[in-house]
C-alpha positions as CSV (number, residue, x, y, z in Angstrom):
1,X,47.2,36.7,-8.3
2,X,50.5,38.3,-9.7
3,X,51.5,34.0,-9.1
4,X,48.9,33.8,-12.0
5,X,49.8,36.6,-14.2
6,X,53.5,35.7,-14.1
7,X,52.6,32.1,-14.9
8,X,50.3,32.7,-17.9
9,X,53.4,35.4,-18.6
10,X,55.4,32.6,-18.6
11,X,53.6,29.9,-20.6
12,X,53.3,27.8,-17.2
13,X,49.7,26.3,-16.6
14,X,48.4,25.0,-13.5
15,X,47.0,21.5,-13.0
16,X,44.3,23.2,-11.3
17,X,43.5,25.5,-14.2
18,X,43.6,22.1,-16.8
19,X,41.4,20.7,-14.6
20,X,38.9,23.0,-14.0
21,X,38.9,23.3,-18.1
22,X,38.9,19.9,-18.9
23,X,35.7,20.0,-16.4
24,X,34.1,21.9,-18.7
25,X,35.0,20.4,-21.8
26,X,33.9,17.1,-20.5
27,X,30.1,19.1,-20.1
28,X,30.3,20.7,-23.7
29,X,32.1,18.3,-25.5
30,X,32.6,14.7,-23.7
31,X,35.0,12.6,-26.0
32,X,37.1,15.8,-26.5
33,X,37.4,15.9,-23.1
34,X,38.4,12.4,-22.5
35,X,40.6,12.2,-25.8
36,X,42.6,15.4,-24.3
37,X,42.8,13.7,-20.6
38,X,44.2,10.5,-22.4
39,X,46.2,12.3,-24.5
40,X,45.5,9.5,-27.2
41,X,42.4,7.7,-28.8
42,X,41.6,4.8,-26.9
43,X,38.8,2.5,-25.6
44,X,37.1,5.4,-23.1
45,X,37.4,8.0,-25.7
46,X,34.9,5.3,-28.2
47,X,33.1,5.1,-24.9
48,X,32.9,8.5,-24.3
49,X,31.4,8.9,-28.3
50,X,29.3,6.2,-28.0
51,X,27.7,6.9,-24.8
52,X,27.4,11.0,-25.7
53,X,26.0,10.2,-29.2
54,X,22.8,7.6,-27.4
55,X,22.2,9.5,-24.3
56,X,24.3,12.8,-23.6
57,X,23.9,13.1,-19.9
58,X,26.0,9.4,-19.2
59,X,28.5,10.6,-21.7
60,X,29.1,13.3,-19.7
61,X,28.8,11.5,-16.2
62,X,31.4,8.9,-18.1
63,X,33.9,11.8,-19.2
64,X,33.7,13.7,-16.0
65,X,34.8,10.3,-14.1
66,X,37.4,10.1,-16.6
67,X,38.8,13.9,-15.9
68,X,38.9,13.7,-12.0
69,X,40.9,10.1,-12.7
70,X,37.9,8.3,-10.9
71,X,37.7,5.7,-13.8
């Protein structure tokens, strides 16, 4: 815990803690999700839109695959 505390202190995040965010972006909001993975926009993030705008539960199946480096 006082890892933690002195991390966050020092501006340092985790790869853990961007994970287990990006997770929960990728529920919420899929294509931010994936755009903030990628770091760019690219084919998944129009994937991402496109599946999250027609059906929202494969948009998030896509984007959580995308997070965890699976696709």
């Amino acid at each position: 815990m006082k890892e933690y505390r002195a991390d966050k202190r020092a501006g340092k995040s985790t790869d853990e803690t961007n994970q287990v965010l990006l997770a929960i972006l990728a529920i919420l909001l899929p294509p931010l999700a994936v755009y903030l993975k990628e770091g760019q926009i690219n084919g998944k993030f129009w994937l991402s839109l496109v599946l999250t705008l027609l059906f929202w539960i494969p948009g998030v199946v896509y984007a959580l695959l995308v997070v965890f480096d699976a696709i």
